[in-house]
PyMOL Python script that loads the backbone (N, CA, C, O; Angstrom):
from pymol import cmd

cmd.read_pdbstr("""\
ATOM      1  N   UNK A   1     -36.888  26.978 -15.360  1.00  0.00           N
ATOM      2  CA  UNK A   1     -36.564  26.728 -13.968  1.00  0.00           C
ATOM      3  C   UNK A   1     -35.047  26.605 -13.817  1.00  0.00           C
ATOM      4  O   UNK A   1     -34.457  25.702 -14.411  1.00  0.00           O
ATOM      5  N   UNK A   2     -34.458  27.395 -13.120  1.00  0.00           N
ATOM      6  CA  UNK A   2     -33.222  27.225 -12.690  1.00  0.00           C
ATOM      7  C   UNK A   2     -32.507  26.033 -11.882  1.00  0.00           C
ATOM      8  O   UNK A   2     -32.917  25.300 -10.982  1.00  0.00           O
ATOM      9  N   UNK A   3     -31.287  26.126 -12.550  1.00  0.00           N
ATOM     10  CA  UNK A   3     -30.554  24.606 -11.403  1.00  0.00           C
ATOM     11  C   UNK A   3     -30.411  24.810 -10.292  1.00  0.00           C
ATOM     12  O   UNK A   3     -29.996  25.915  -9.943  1.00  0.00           O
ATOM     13  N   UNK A   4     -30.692  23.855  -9.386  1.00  0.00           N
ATOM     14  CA  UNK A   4     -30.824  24.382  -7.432  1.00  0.00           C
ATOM     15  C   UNK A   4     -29.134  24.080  -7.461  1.00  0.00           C
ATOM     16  O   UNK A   4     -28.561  23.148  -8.026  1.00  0.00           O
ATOM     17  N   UNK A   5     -28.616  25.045  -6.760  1.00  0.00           N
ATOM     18  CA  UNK A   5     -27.289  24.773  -6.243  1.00  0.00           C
ATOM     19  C   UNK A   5     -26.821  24.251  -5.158  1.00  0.00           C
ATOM     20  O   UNK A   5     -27.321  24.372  -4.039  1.00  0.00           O
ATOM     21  N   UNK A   6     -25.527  23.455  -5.534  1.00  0.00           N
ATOM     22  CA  UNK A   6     -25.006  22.672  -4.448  1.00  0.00           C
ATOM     23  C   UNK A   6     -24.494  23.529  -2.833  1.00  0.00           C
ATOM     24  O   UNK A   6     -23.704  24.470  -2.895  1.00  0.00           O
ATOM     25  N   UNK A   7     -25.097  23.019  -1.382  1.00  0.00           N
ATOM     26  CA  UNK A   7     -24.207  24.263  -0.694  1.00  0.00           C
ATOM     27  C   UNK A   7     -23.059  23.818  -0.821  1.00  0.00           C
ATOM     28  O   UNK A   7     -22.859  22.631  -1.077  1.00  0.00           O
ATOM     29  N   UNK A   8     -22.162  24.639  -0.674  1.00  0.00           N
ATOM     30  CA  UNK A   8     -20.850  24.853  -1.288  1.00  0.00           C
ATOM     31  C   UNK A   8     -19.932  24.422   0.306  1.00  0.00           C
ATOM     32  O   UNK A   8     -18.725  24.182   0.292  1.00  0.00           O
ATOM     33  N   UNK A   9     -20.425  24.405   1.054  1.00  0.00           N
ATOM     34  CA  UNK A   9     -20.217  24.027   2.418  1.00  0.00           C
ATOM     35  C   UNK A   9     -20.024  22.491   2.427  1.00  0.00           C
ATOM     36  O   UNK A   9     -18.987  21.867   2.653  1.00  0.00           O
ATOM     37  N   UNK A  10     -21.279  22.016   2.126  1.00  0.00           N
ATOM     38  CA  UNK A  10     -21.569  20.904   2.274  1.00  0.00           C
ATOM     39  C   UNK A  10     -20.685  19.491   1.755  1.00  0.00           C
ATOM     40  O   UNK A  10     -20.380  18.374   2.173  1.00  0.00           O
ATOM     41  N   UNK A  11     -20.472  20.547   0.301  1.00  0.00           N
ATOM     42  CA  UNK A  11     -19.752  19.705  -0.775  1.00  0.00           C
ATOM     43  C   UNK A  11     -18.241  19.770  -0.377  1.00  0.00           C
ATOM     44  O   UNK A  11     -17.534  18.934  -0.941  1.00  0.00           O
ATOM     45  N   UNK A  12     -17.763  20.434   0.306  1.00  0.00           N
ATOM     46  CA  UNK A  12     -15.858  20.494   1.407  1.00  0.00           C
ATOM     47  C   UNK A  12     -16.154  19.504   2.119  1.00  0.00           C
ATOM     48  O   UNK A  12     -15.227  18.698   2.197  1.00  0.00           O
ATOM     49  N   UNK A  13     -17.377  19.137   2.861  1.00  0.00           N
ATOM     50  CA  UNK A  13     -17.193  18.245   4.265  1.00  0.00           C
ATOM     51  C   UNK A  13     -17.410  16.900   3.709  1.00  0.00           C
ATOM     52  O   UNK A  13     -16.675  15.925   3.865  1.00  0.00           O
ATOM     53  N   UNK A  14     -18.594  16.970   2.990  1.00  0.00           N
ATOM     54  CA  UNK A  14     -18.769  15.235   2.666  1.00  0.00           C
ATOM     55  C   UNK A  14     -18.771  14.913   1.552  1.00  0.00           C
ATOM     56  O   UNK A  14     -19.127  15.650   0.632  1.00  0.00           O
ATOM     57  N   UNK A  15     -18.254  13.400   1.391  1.00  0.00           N
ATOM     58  CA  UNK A  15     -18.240  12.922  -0.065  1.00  0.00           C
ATOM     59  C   UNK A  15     -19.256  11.120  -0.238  1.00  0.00           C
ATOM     60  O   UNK A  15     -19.821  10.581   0.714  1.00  0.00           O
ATOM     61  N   UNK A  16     -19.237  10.867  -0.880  1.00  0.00           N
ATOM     62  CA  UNK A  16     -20.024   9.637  -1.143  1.00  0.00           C
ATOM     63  C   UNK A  16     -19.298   8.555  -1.346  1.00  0.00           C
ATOM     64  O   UNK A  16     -18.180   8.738  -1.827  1.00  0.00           O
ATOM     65  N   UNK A  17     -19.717   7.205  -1.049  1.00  0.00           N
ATOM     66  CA  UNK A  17     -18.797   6.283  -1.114  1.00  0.00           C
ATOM     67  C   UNK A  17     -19.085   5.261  -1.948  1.00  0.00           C
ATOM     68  O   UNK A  17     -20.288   5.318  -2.200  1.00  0.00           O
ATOM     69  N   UNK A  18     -18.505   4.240  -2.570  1.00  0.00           N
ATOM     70  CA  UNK A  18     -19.610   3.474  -4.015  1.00  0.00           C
ATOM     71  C   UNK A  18     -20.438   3.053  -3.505  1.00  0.00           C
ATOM     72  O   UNK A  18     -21.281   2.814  -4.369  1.00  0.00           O
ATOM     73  N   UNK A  19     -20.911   2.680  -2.252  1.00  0.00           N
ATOM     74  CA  UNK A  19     -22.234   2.428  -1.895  1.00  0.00           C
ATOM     75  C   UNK A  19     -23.288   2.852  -1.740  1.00  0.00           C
ATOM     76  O   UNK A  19     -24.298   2.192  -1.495  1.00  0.00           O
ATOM     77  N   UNK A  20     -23.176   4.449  -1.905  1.00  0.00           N
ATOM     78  CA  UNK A  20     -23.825   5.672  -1.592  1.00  0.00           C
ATOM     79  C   UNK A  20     -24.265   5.874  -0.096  1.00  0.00           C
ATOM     80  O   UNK A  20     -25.449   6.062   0.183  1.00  0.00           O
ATOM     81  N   UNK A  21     -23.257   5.830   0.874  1.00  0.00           N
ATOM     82  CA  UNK A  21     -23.340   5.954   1.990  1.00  0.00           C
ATOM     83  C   UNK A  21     -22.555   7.173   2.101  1.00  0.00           C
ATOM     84  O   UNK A  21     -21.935   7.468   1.079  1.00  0.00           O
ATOM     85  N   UNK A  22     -22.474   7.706   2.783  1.00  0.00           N
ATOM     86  CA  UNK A  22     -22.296   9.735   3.227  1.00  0.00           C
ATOM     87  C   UNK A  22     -20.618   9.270   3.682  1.00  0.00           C
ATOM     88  O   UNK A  22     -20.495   8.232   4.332  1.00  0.00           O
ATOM     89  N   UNK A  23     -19.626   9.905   3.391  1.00  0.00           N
ATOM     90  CA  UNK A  23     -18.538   9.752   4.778  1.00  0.00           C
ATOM     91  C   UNK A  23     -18.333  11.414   5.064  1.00  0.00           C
ATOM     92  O   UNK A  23     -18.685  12.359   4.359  1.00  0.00           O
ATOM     93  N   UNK A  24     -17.548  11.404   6.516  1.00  0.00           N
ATOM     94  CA  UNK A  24     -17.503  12.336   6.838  1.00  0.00           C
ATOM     95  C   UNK A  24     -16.212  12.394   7.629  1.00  0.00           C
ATOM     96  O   UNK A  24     -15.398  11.475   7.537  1.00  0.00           O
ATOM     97  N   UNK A  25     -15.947  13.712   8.597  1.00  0.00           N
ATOM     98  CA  UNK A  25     -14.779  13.594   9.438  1.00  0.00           C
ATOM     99  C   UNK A  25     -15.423  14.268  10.252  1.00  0.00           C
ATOM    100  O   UNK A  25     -16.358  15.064  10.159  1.00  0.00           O
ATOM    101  N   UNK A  26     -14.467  13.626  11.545  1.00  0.00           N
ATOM    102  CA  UNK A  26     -15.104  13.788  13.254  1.00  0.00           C
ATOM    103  C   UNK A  26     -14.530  15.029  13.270  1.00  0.00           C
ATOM    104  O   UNK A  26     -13.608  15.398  12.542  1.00  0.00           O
ATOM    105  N   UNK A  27     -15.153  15.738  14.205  1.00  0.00           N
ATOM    106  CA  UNK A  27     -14.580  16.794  14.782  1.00  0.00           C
ATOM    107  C   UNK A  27     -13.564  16.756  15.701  1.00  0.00           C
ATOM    108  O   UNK A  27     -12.980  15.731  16.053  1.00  0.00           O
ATOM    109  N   UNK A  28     -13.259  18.348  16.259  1.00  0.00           N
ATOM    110  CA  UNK A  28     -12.435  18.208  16.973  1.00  0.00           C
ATOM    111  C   UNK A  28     -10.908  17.602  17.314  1.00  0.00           C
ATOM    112  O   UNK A  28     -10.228  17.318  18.300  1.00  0.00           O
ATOM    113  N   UNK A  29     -10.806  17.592  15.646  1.00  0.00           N
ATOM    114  CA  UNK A  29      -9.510  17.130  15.370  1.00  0.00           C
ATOM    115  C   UNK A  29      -8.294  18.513  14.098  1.00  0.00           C
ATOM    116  O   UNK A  29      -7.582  18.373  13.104  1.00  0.00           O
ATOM    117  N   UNK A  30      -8.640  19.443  14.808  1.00  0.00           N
ATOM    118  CA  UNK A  30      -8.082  20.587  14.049  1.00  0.00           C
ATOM    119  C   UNK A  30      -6.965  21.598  14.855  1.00  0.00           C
ATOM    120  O   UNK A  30      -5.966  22.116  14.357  1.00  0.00           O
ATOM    121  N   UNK A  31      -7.308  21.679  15.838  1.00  0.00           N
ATOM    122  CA  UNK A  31      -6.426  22.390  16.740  1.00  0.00           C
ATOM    123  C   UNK A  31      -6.217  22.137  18.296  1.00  0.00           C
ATOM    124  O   UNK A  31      -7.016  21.227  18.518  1.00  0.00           O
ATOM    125  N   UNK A  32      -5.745  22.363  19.193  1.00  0.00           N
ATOM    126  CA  UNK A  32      -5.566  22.051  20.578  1.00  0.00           C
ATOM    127  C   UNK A  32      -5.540  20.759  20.812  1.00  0.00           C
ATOM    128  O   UNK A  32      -6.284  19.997  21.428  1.00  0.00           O
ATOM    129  N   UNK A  33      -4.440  20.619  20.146  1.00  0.00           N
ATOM    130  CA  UNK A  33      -4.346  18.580  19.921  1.00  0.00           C
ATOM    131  C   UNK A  33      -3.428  18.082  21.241  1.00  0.00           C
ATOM    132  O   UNK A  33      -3.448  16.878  21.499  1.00  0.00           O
ATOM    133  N   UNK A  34      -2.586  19.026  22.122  1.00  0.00           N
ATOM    134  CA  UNK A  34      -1.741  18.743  22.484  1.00  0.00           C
ATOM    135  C   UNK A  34      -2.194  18.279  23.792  1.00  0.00           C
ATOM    136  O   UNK A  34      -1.528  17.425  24.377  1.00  0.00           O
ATOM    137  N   UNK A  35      -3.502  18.863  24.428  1.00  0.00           N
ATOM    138  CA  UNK A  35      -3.849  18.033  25.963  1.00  0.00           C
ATOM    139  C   UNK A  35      -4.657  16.887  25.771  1.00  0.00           C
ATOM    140  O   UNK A  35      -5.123  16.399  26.801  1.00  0.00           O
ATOM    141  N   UNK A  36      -5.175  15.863  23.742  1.00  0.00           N
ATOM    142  CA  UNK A  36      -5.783  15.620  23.586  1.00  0.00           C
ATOM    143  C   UNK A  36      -4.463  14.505  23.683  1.00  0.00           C
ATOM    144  O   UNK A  36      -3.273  14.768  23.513  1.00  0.00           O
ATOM    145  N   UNK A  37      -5.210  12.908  24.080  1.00  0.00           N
ATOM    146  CA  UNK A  37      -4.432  11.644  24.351  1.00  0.00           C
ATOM    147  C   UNK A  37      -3.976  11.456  22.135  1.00  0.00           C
ATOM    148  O   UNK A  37      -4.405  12.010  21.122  1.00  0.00           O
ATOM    149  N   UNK A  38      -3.237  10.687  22.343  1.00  0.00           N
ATOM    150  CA  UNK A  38      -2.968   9.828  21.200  1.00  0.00           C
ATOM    151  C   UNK A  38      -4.143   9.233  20.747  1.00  0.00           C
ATOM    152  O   UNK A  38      -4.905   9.628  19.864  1.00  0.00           O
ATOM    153  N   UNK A  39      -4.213   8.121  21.531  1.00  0.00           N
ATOM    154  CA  UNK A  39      -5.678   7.258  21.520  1.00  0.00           C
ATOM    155  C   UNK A  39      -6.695   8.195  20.770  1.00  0.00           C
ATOM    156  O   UNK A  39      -7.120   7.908  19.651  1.00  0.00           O
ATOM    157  N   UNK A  40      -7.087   9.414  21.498  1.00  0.00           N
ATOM    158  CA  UNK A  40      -8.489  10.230  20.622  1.00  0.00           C
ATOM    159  C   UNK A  40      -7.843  10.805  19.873  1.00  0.00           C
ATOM    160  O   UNK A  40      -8.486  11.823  19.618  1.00  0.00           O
ATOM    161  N   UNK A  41      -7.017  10.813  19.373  1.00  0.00           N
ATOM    162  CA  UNK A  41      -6.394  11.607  18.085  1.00  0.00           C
ATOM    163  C   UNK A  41      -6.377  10.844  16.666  1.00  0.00           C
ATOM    164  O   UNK A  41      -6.480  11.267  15.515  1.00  0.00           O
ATOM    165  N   UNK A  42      -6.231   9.742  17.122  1.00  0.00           N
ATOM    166  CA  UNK A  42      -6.292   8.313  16.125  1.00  0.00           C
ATOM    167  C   UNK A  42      -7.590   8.367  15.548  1.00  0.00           C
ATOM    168  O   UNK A  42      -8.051   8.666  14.447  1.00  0.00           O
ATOM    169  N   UNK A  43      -8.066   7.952  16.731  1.00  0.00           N
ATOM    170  CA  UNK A  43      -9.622   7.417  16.131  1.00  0.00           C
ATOM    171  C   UNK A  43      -9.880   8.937  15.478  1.00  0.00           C
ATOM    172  O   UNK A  43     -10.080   9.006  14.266  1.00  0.00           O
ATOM    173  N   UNK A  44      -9.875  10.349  16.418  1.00  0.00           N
ATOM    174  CA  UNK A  44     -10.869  11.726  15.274  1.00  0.00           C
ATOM    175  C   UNK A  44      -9.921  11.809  13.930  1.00  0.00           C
ATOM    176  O   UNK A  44     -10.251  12.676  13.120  1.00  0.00           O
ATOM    177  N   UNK A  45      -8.543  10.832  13.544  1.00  0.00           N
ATOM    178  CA  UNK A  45      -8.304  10.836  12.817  1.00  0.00           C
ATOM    179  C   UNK A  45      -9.065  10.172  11.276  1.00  0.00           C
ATOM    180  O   UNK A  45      -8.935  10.548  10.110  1.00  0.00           O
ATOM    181  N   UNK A  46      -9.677   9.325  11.731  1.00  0.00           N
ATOM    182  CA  UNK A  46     -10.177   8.394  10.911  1.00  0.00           C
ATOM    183  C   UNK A  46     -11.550   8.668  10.671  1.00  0.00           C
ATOM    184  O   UNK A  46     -12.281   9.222  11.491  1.00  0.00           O
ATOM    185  N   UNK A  47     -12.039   8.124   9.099  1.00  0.00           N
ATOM    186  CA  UNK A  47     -13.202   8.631   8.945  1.00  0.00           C
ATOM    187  C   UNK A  47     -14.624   8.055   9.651  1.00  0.00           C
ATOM    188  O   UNK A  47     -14.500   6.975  10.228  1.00  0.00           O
ATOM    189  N   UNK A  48     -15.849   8.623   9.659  1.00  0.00           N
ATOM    190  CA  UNK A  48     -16.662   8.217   9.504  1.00  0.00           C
ATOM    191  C   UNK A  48     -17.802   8.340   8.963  1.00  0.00           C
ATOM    192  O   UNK A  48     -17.757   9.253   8.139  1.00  0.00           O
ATOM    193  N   UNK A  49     -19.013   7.767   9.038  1.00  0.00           N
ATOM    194  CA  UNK A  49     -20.416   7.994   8.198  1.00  0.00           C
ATOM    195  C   UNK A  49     -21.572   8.854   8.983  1.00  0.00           C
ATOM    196  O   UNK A  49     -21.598   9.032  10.200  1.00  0.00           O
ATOM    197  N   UNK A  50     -22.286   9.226   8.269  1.00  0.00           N
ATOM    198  CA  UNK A  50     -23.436  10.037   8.701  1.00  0.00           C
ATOM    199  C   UNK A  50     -24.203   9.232   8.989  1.00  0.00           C
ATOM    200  O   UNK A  50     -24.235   8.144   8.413  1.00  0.00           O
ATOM    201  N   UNK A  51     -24.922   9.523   9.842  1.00  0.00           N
ATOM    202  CA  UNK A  51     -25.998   8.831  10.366  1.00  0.00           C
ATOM    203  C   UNK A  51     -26.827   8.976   9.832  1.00  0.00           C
ATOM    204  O   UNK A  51     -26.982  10.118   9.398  1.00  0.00           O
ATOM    205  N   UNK A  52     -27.755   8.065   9.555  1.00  0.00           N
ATOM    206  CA  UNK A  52     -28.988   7.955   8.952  1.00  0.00           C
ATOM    207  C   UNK A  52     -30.198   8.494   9.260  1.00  0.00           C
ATOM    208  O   UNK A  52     -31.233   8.476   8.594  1.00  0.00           O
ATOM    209  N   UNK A  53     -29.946   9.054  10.503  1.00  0.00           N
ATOM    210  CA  UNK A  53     -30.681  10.314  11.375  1.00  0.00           C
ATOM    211  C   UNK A  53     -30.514  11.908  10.044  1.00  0.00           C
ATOM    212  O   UNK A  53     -31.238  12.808   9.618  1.00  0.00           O
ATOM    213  N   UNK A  54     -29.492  11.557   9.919  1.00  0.00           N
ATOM    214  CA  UNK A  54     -29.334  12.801   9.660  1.00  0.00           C
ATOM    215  C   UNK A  54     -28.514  13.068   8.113  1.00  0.00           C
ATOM    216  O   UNK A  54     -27.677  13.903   7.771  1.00  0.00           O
ATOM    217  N   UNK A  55     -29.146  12.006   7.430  1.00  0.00           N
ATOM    218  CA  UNK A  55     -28.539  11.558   6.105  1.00  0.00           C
ATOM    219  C   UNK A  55     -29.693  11.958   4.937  1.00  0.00           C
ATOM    220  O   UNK A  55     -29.547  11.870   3.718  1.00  0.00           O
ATOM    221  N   UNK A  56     -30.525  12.284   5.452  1.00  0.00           N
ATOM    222  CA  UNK A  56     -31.668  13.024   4.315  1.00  0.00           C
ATOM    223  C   UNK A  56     -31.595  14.589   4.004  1.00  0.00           C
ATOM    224  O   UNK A  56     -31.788  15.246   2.981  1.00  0.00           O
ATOM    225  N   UNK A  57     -31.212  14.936   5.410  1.00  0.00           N
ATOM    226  CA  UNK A  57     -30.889  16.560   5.251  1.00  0.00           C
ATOM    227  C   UNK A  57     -29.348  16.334   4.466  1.00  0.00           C
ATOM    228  O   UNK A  57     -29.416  16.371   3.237  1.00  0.00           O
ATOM    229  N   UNK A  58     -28.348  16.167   4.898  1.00  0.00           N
ATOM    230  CA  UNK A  58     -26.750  16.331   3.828  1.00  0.00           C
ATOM    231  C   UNK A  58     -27.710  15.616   2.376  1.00  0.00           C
ATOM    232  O   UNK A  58     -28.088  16.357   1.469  1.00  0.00           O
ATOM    233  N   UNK A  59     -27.803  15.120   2.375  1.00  0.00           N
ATOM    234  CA  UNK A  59     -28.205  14.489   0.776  1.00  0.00           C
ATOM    235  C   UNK A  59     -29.023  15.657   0.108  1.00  0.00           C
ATOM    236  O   UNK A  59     -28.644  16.067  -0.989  1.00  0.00           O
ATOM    237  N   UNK A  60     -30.220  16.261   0.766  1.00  0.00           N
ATOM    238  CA  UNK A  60     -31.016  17.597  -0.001  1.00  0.00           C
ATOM    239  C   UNK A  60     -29.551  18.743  -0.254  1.00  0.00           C
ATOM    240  O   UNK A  60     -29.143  19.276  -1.286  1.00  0.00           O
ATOM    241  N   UNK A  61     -29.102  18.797   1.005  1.00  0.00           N
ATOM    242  CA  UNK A  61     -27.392  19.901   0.649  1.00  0.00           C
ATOM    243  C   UNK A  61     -26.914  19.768  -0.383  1.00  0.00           C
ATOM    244  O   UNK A  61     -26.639  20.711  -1.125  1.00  0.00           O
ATOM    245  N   UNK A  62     -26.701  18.483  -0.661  1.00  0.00           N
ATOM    246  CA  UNK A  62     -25.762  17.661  -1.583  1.00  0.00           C
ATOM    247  C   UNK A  62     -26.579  17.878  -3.281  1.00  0.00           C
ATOM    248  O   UNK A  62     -25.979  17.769  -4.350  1.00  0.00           O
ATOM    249  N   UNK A  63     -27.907  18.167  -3.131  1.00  0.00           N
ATOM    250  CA  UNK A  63     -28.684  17.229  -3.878  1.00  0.00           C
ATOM    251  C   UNK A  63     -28.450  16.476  -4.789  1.00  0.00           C
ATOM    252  O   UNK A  63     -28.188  16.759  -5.958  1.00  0.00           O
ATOM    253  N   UNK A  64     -28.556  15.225  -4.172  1.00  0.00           N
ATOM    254  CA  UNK A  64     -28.299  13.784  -4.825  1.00  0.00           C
ATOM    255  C   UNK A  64     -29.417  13.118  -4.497  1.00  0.00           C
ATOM    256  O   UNK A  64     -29.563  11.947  -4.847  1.00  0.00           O
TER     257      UNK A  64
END
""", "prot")
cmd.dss("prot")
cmd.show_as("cartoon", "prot")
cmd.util.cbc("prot")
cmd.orient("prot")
């Protein structure tokens, strides 16, 4: 049986944290920054976590 591979996608966007909680980065923080306030530039600067909605599917991606 062959090794299932990692998507290769998946593994650029998210990484794991020692708790084994998902982190991620917000969107919409890549281009056309300039009609975007400070304020929302900050925060899509900063990271966040996957939701637990949607933390079983990245984890099969991931498989971990």
């Amino acid at each position: 049986m062959p090794k299932i591979k990692t998507k290769s996608a998946a593994k650029k966007r998210f990484t794991l944290t020692g708790t084994g909680k998902i982190k991620r980065k917000h969107a919409y923080h890549s281009h056309i920054l300039t009609k975007k306030s400070t304020k929302r530039k900050r925060i899509l600067a900063g990271v966040g976590l996957v939701s637990t909605a949607d933390e079983g599917r990245v984890r099969a991606m991931l498989n971990i």
